[in-house]
Residue frames as a rotation matrix with the C-alpha (Angstrom) as fourth column:
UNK 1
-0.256 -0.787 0.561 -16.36
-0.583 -0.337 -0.739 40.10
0.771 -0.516 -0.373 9.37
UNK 2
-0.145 0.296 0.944 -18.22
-0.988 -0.103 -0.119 38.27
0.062 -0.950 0.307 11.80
UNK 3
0.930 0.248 -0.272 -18.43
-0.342 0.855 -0.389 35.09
0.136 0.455 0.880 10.09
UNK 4
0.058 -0.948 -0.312 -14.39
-0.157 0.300 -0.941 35.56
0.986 0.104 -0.132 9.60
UNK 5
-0.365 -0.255 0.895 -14.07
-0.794 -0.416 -0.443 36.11
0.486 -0.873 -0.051 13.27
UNK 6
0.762 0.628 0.157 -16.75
-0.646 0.755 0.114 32.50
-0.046 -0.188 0.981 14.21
UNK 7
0.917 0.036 -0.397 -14.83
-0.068 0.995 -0.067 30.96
0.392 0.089 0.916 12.38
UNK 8
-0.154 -0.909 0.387 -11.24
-0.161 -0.363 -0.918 31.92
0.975 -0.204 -0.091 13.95
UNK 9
0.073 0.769 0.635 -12.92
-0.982 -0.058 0.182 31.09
0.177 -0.636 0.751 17.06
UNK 10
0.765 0.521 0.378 -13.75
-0.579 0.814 0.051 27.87
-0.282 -0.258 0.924 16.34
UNK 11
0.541 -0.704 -0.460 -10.42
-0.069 0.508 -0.859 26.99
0.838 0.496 0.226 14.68
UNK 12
0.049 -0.608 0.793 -8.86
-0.845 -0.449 -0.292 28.25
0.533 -0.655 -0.535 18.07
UNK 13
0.188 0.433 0.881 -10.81
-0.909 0.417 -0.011 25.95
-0.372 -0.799 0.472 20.22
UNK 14
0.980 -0.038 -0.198 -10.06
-0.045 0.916 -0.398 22.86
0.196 0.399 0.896 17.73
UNK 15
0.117 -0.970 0.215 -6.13
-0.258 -0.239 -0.936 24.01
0.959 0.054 -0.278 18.14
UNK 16
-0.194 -0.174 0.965 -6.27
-0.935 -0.265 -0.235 24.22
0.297 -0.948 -0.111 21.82
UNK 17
0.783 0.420 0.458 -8.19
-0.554 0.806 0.208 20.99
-0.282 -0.417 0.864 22.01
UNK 18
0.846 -0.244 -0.474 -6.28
-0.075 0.825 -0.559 19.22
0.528 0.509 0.680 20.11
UNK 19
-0.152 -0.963 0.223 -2.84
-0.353 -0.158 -0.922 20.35
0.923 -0.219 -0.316 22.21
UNK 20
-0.073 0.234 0.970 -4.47
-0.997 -0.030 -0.068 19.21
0.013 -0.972 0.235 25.48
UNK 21
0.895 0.367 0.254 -5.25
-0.369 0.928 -0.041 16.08
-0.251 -0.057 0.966 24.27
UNK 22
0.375 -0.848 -0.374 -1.46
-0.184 0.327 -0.927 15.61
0.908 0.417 -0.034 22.71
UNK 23
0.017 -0.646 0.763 -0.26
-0.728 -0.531 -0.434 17.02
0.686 -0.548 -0.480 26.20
UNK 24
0.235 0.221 0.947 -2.30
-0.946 0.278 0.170 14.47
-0.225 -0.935 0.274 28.15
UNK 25
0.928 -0.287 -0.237 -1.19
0.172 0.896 -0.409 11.73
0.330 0.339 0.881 26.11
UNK 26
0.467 -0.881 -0.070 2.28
0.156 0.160 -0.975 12.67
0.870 0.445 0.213 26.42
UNK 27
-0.307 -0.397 0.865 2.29
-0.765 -0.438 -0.472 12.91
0.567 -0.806 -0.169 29.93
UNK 28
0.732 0.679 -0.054 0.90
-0.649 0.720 0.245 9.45
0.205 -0.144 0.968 30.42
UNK 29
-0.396 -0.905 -0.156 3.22
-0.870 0.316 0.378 6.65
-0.293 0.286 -0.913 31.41
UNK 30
-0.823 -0.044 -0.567 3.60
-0.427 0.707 0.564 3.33
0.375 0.706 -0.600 29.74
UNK 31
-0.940 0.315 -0.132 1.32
0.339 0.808 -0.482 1.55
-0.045 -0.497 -0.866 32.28
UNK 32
-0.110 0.957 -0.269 -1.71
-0.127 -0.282 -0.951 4.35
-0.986 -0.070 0.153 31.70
UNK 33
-0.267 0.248 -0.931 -1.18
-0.936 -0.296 0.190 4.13
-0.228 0.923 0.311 28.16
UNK 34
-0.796 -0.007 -0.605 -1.41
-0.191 0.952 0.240 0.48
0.574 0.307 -0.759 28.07
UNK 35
-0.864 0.448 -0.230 -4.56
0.263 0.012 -0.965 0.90
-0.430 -0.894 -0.128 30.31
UNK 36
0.282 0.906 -0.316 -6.55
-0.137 -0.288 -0.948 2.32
-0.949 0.311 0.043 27.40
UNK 37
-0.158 0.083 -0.984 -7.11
-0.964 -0.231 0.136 2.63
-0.216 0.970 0.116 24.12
UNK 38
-0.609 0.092 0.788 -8.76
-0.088 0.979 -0.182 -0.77
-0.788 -0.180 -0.589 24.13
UNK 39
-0.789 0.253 -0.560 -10.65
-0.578 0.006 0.816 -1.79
0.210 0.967 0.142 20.79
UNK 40
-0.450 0.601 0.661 -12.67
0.249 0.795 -0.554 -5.14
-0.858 -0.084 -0.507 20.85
UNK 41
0.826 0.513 -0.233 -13.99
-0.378 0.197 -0.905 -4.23
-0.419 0.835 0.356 16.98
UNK 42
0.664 -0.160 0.731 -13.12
0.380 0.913 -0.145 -5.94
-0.644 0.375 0.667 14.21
UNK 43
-0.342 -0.877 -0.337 -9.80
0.248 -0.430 0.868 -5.69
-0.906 0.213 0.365 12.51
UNK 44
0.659 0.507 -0.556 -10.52
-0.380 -0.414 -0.827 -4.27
-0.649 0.757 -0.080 9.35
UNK 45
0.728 -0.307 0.613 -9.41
0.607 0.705 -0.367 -6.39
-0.320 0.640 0.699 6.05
UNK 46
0.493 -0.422 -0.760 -6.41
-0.398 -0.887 0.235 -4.69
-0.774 0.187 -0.606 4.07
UNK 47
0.794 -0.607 -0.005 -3.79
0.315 0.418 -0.852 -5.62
0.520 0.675 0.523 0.67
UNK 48
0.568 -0.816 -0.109 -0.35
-0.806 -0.578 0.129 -5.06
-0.168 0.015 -0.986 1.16
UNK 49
0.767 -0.263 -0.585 2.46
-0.472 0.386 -0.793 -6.75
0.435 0.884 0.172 -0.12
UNK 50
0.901 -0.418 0.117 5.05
0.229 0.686 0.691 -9.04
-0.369 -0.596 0.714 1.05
UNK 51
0.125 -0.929 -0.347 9.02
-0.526 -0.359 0.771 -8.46
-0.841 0.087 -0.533 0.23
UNK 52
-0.758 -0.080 0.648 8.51
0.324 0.816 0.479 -10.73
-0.567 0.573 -0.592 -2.87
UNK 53
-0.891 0.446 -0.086 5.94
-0.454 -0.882 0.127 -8.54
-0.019 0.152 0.988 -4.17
UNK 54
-0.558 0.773 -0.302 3.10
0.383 0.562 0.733 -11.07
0.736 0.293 -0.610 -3.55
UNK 55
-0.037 0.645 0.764 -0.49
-0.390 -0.713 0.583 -9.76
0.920 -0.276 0.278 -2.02
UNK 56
-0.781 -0.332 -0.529 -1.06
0.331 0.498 -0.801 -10.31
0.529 -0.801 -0.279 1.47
UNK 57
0.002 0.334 0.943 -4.21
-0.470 -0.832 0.296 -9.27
0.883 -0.443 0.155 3.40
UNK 58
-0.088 0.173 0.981 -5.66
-0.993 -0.096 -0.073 -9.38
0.082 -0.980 0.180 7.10
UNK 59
0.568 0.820 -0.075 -7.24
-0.817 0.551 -0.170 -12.64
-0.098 0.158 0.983 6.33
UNK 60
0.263 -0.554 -0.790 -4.08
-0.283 0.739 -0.612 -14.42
0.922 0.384 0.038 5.77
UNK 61
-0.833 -0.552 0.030 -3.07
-0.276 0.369 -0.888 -14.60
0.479 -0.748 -0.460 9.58
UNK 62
0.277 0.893 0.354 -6.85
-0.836 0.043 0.546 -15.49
0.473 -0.448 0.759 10.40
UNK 63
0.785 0.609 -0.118 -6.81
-0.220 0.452 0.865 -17.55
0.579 -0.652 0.489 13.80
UNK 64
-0.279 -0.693 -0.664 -3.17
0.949 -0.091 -0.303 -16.57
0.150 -0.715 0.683 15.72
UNK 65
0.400 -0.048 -0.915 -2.51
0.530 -0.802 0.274 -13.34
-0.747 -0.595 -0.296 17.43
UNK 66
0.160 -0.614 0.773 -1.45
0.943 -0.137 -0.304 -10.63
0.293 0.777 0.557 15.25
UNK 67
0.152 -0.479 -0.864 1.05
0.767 -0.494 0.409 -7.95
-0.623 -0.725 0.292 16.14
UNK 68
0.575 0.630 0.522 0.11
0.815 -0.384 -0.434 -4.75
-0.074 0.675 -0.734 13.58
UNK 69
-0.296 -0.483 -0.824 3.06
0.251 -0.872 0.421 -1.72
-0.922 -0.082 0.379 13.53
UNK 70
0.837 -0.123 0.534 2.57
0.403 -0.521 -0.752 0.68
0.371 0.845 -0.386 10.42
UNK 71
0.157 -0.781 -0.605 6.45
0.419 -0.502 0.756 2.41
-0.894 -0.372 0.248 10.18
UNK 72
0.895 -0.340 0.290 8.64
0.125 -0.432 -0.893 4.03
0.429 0.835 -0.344 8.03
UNK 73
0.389 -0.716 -0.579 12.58
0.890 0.455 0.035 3.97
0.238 -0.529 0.814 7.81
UNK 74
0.012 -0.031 0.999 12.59
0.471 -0.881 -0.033 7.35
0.882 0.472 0.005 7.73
UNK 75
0.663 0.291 0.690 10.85
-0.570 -0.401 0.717 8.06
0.485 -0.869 -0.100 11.40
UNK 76
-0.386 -0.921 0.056 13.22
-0.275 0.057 -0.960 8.05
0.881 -0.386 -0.275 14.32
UNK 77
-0.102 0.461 0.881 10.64
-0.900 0.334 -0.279 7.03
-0.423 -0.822 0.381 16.89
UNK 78
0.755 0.650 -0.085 9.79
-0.636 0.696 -0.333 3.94
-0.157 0.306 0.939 14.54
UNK 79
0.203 -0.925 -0.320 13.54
-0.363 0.233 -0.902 3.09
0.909 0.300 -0.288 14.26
UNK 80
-0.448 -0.390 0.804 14.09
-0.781 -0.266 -0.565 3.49
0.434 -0.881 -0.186 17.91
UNK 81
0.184 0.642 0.744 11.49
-0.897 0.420 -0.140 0.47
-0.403 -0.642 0.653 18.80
UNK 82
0.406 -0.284 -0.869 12.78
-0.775 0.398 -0.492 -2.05
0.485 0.873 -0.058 16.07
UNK 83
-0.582 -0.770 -0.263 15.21
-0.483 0.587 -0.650 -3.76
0.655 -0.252 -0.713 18.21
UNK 84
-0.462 0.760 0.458 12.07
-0.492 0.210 -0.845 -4.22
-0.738 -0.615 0.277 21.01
UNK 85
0.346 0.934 -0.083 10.08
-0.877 0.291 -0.382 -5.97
-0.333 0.205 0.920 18.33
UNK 86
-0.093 -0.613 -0.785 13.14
-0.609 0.658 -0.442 -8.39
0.788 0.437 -0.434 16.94
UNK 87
-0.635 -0.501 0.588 13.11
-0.655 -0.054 -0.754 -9.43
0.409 -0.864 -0.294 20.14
UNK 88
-0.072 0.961 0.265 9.53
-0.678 0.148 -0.720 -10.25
-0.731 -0.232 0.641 20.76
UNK 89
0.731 0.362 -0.578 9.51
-0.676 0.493 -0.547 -12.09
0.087 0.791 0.605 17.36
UNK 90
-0.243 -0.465 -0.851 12.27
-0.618 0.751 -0.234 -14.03
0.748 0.469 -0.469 17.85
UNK 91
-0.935 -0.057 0.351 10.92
-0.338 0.444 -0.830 -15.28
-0.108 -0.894 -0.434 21.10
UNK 92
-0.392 0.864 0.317 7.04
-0.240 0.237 -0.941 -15.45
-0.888 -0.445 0.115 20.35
UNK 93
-0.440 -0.096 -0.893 7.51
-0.738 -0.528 0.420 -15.36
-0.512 0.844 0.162 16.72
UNK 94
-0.919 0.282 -0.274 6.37
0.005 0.705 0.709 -19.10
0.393 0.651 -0.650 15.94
UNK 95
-0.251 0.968 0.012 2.84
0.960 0.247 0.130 -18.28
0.123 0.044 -0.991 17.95
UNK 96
0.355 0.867 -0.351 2.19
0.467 -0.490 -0.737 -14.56
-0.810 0.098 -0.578 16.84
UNK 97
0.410 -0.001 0.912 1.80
0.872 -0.294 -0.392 -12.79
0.268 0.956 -0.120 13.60
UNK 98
-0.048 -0.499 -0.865 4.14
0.444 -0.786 0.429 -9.86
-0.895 -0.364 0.260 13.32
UNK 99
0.566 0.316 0.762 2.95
0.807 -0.400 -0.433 -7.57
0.168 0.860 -0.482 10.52
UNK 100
-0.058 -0.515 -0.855 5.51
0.514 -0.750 0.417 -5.26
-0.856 -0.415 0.308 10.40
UNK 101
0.292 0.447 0.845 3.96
0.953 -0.059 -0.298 -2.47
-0.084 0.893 -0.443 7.42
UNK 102
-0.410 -0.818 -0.404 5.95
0.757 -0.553 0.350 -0.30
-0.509 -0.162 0.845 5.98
UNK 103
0.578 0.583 -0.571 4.51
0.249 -0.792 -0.557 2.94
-0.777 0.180 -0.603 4.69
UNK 104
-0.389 -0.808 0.443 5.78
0.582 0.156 0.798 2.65
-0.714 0.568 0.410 1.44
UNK 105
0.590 0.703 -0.398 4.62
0.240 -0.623 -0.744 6.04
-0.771 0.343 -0.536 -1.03
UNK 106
0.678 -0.361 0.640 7.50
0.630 -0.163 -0.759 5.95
0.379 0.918 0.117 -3.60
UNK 107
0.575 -0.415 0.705 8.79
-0.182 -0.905 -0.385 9.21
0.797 0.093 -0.596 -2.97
UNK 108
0.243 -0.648 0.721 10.10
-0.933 -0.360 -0.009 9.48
0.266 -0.671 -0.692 0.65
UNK 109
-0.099 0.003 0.995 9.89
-0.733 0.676 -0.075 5.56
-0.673 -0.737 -0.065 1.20
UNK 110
-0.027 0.161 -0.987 10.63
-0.954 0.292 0.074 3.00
0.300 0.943 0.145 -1.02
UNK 111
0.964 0.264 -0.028 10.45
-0.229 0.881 0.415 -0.52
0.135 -0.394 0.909 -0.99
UNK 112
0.057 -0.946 -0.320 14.83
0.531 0.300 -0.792 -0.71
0.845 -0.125 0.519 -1.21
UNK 113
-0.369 -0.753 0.545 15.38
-0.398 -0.402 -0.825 1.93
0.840 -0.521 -0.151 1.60
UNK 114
0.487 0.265 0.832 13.21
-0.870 0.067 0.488 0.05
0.073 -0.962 0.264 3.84
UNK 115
0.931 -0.302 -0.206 14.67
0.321 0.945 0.066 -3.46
0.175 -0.128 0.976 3.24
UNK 116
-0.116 -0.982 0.146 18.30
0.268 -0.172 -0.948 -1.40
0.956 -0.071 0.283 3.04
UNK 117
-0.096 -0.064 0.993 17.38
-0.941 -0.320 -0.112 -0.12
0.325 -0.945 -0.029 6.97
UNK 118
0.752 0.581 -0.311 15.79
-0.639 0.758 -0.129 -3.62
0.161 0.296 0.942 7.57
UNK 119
0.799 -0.547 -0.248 18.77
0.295 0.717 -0.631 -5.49
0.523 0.431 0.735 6.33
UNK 120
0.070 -0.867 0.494 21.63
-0.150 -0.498 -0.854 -3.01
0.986 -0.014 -0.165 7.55
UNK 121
-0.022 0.047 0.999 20.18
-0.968 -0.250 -0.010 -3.90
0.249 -0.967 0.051 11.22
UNK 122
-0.758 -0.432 -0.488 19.83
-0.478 0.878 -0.035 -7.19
0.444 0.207 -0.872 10.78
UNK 123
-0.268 0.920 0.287 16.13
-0.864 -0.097 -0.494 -7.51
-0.427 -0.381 0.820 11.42
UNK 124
-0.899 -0.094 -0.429 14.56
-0.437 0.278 0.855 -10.65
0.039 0.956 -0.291 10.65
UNK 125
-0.543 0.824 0.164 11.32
0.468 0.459 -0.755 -10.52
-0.697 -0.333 -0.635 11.20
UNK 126
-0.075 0.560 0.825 8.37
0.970 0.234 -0.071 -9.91
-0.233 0.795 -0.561 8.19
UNK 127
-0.454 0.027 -0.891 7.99
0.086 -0.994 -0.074 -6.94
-0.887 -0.110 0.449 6.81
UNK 128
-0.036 0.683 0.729 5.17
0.843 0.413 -0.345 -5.90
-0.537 0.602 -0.591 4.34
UNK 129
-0.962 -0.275 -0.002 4.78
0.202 -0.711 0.674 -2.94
-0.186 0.648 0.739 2.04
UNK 130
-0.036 0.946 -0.323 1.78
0.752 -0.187 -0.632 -0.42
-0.659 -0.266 -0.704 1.64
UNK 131
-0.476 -0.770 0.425 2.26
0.818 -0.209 0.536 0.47
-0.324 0.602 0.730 -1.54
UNK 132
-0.215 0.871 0.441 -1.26
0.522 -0.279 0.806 2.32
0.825 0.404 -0.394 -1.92
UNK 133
-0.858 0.075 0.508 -1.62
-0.342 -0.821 -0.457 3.72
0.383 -0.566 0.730 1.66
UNK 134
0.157 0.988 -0.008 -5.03
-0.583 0.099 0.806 1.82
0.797 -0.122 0.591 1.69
UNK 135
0.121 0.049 -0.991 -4.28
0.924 0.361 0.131 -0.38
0.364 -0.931 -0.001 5.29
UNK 136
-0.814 -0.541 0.210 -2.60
0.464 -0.824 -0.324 2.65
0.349 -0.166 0.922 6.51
UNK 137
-0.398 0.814 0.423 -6.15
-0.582 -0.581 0.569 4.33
0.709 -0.020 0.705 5.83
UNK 138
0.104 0.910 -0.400 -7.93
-0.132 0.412 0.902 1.59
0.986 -0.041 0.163 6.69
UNK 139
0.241 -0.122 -0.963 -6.43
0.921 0.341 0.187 1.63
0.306 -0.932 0.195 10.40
UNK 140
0.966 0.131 0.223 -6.56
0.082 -0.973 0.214 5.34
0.245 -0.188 -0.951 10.47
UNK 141
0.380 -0.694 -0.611 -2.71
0.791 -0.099 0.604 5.07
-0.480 -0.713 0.511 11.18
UNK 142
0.932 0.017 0.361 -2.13
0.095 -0.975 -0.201 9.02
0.349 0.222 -0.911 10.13
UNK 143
0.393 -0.761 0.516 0.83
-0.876 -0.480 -0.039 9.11
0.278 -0.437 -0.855 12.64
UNK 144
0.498 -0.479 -0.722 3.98
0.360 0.872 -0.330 6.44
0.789 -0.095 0.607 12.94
UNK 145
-0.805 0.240 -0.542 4.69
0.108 0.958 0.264 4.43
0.583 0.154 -0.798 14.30
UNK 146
-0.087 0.731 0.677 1.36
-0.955 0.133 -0.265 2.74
-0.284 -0.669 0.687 15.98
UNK 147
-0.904 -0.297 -0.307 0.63
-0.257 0.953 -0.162 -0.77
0.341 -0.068 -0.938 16.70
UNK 148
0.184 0.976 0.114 -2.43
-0.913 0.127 0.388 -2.76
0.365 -0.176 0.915 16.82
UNK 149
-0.926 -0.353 0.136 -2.77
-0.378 0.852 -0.362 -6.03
0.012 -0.387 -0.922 18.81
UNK 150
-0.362 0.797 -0.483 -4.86
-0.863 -0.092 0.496 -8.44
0.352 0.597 0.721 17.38
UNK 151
-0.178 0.016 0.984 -6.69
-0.866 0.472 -0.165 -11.22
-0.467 -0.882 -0.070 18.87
UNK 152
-0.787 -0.151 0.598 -7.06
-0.069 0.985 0.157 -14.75
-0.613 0.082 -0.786 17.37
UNK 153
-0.228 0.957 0.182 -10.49
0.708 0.291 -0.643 -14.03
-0.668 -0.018 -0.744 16.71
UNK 154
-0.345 -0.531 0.774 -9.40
0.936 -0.252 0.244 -11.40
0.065 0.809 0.584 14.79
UNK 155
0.694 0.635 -0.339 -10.53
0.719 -0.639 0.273 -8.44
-0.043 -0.433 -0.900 17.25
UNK 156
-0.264 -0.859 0.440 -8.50
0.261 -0.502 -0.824 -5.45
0.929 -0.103 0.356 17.92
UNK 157
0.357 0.237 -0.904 -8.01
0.877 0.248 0.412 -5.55
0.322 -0.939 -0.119 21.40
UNK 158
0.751 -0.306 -0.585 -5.32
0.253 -0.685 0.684 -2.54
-0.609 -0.662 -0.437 21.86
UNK 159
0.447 -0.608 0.656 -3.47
0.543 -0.398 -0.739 -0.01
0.711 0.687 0.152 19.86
UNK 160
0.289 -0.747 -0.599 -0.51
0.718 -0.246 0.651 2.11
-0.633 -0.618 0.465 20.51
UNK 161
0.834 -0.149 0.532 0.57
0.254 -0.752 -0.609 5.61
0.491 0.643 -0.589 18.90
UNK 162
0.666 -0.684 0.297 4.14
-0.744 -0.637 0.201 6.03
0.051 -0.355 -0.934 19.49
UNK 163
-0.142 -0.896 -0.421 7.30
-0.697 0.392 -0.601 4.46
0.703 0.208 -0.680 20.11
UNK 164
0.837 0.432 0.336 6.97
-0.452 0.200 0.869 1.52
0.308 -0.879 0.363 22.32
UNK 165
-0.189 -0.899 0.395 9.44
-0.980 0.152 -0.125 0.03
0.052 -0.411 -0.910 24.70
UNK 166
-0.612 0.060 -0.788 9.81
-0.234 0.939 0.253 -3.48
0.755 0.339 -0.561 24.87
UNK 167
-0.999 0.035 0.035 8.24
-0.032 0.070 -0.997 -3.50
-0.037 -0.997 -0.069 27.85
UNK 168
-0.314 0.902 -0.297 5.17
-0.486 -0.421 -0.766 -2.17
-0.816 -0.096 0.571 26.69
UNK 169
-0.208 -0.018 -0.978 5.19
-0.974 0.097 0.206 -3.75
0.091 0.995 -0.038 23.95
UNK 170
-0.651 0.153 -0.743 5.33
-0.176 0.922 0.344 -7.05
0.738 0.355 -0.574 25.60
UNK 171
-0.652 0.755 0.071 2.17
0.316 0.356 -0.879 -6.48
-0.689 -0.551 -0.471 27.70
UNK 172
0.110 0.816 -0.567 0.26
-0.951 -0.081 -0.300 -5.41
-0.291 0.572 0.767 24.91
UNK 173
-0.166 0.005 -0.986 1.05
-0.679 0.725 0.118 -9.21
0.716 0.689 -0.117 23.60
UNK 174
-0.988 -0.033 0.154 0.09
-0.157 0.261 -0.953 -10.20
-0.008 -0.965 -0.263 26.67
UNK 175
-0.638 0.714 -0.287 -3.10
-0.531 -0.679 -0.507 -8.96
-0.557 -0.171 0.813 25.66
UNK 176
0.441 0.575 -0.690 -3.75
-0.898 0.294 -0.328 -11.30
0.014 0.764 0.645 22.80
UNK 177
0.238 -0.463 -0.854 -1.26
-0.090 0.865 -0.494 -14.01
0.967 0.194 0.164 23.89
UNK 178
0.670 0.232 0.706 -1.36
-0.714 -0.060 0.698 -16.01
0.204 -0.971 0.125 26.87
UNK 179
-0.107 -0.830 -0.547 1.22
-0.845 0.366 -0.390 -18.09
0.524 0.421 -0.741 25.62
UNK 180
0.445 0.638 -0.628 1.50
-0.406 0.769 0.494 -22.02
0.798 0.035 0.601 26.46
């Protein structure tokens, strides 16, 4: 009984924590969130696939900026920011890497309904396919959308959990592009 009662306890306190820490995120605006979550380690390597079903990994965009989203057409926060990244790519698109990686698991997400969302918007910027989940892992991205911004050097300077506005979005590329 007392063991049950520890550990009820300690689940509380992980609950509670964990809602403060949502709360204070979500009560942040764009300019504190873009104020932290700075990085400066190394991106971590990954496979994923290209719309042609050829491999692709980190290593291919070694020495530009690279712009890192993990989505899914599924999420309505990851839908909602789309048009903010077309943008950005068609304007910065010939000096940074836009990795746009879909969270592709078969079941809820395939590799047609994302190109059918994709296509139906008239998006044309890259879009890759995680077909395994293993980048996904390997950038802890648990919750979509989020966005890494990579530096040249192939650092991660600054990530993002949530929808971003273009705005934000285009000072995080600020971050890794000083453009010419």
């Amino acid at each position: 009984m007392k063991k049950r009662t520890i550990a009820l306890i300690i689940a509380l306190v992980f609950i509670i924590g964990g809602a403060a820490v949502g709360y204070y995120l979500l009560g942040m605006s764009e300019e504190q969130q873009l104020a932290g979550g700075s990085g400066g380690s190394a991106a971590p390597d990954f496979l994923i696939y290209d719309n042609e079903g050829n491999e692709v990994t980190m290593a291919d965009f070694e020495g530009k900026p690279v712009v890192l989203n993990f989505w899914a057409s599924w999420c309505g926060p990851c839908r909602s920011e789309m048009e903010g990244f077309e943008s950005q790519y068609q304007e910065l698109g010939d000096n940074v890497e836009f990795v746009m990686v879909n969270l592709t698991d078969g079941g809820r997400e395939t590799v047609d309904s994302a190109m059918d969302f994709i296509n139906g918007e008239g998006y044309s910027f890259p879009v890759y396919f995680d077909k395994d989940m293993t980048a996904a892992e390997s950038y802890e991205a648990y919750s979509i959308p989020v966005t890494y911004f990579i530096d040249a050097g192939g650092n991660i300077v600054y990530n993002s959990i949530g929808a971003m506005s273009e705005y934000a979005l285009s000072e995080g590329i600020k971050m890794i592009y000083a453009g010419e």
